[in-house]
C-alpha positions as a printed Julia matrix, in Angstrom:
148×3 Matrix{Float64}:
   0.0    0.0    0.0
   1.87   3.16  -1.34
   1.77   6.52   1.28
  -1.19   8.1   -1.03
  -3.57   4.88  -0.73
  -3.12   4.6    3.55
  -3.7    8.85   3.71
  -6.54   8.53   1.53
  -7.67   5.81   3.45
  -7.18   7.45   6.82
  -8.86  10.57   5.11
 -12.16   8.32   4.29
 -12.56   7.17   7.32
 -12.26  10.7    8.91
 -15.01  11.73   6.89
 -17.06   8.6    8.15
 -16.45   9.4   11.56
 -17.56  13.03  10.99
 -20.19  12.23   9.09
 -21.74   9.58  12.42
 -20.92  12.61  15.02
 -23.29  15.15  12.45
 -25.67  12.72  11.7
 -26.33  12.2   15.22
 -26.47  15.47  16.56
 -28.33  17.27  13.58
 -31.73  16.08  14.72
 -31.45  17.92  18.08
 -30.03  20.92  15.92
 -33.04  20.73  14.06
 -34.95  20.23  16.79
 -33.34  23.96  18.38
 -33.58  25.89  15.64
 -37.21  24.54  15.15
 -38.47  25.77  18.45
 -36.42  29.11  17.87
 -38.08  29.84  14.82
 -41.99  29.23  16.66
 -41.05  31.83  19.39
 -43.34  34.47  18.64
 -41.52  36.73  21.22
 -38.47  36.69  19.15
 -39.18  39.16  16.35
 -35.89  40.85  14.98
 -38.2   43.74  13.35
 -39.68  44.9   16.89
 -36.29  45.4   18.35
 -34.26  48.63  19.02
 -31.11  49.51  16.62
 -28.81  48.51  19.1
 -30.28  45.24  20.02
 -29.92  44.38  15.8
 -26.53  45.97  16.09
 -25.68  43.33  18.7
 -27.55  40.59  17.37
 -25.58  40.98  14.18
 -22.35  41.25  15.7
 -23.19  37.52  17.23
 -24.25  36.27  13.85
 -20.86  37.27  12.8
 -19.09  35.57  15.38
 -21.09  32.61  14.79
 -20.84  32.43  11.35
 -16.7   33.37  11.86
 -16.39  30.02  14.19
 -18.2   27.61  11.96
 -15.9   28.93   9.04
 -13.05  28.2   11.26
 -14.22  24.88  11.96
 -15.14  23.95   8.43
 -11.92  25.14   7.77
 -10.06  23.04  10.04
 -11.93  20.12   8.64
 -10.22  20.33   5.24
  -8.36  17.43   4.12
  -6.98  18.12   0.6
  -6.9   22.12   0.6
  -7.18  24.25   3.42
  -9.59  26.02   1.66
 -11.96  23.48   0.56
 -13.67  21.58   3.26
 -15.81  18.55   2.61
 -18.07  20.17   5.56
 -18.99  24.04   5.82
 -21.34  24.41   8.95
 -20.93  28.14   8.25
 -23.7   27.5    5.49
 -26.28  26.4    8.02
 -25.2   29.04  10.62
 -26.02  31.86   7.82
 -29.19  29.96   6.78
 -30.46  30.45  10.45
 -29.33  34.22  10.81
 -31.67  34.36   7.71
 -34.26  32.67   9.37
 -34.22  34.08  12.6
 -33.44  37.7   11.79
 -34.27  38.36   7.8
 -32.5   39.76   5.13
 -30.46  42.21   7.52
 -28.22  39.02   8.66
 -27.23  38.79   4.98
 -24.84  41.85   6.06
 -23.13  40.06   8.58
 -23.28  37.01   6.61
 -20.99  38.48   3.62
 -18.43  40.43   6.14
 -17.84  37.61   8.37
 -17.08  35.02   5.27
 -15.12  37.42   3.39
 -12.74  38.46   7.0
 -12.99  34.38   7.32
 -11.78  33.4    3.83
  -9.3   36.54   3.79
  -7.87  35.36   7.12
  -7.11  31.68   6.02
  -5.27  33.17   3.23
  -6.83  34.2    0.33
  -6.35  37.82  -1.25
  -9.44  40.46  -0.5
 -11.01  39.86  -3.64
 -11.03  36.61  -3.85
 -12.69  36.42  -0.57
 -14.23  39.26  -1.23
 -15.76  36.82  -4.37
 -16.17  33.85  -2.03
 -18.14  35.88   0.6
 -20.49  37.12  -1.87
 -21.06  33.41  -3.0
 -21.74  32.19   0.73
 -23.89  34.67   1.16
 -26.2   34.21  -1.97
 -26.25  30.2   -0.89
 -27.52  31.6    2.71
 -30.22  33.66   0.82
 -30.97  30.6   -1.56
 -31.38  28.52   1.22
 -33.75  31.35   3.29
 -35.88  31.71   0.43
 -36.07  27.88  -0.21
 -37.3   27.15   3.11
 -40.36  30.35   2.87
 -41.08  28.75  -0.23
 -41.66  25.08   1.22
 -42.67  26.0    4.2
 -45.32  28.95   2.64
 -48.86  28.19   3.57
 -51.0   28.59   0.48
């Protein structure tokens, strides 16, 4: 077995354990972000300036330590990561705040991406692509879960 075959190996299983550990705690995930999303007393559009301000900055930071996670979790590239929780952590800033997260969505992957190395623009590029998947992903989920 050459050096390539046992790292690829030890690579795949990796992935297998990672993929167990998310498969078991996504339900309770789900579960979270499914009774956040019923709280009627959580309305981001009732709230004073600075309590978006704040509540913004947090979706940042969230969406700054997923990155680094996912970004840890890359096996090939350090940029490309077979796993990129930031996705679902911008999906729920959607969800729970509206289209204003989208702000913090696009700074916090483009200081994420620029910080593991890439020039501005290009993160700059990628940001703007996480946060039109985040958007995608908002707007899928109105449009299944729309009551006609």
């Amino acid at each position: 077995m050459t050096q390539n075959e046992s790292s690829f190996q030890f690579v795949a299983h990796q992935d297998s354990l990672l993929i167990n550990i998310i498969l078991k705690v996504d339900p309770l995930f789900c579960r979270l972000i499914a009774m956040l999303l019923n709280q009627s007393h959580f309305q981001f559009s009732n709230m004073k300036t600075q309590q978006k301000i704040l509540l913004l900055f947090v979706a940042f930071a969230a969406y700054v330590i997923a990155a680094n996670i996912g970004f840890n979790l890359a096996t090939m590239n350090k940029s490309a990561s077979p796993v990129w929780p930031a996705s679902g952590v911008g999906i729920i800033a959607l969800l729970l705040m509206g289209p204003w997260a989208s702000i913090a969505i696009f700074l916090a992957a483009t200081f994420s991406n620029f910080r593991n190395g890439s020039a501005f623009e290009i993160s700059a590029l990628i940001g703007f692509g996480n946060t039109l998947e985040a958007i995608a992903g908002y707007y899928t989920y109105n449009l299944l879960t729309a009551k006609t």
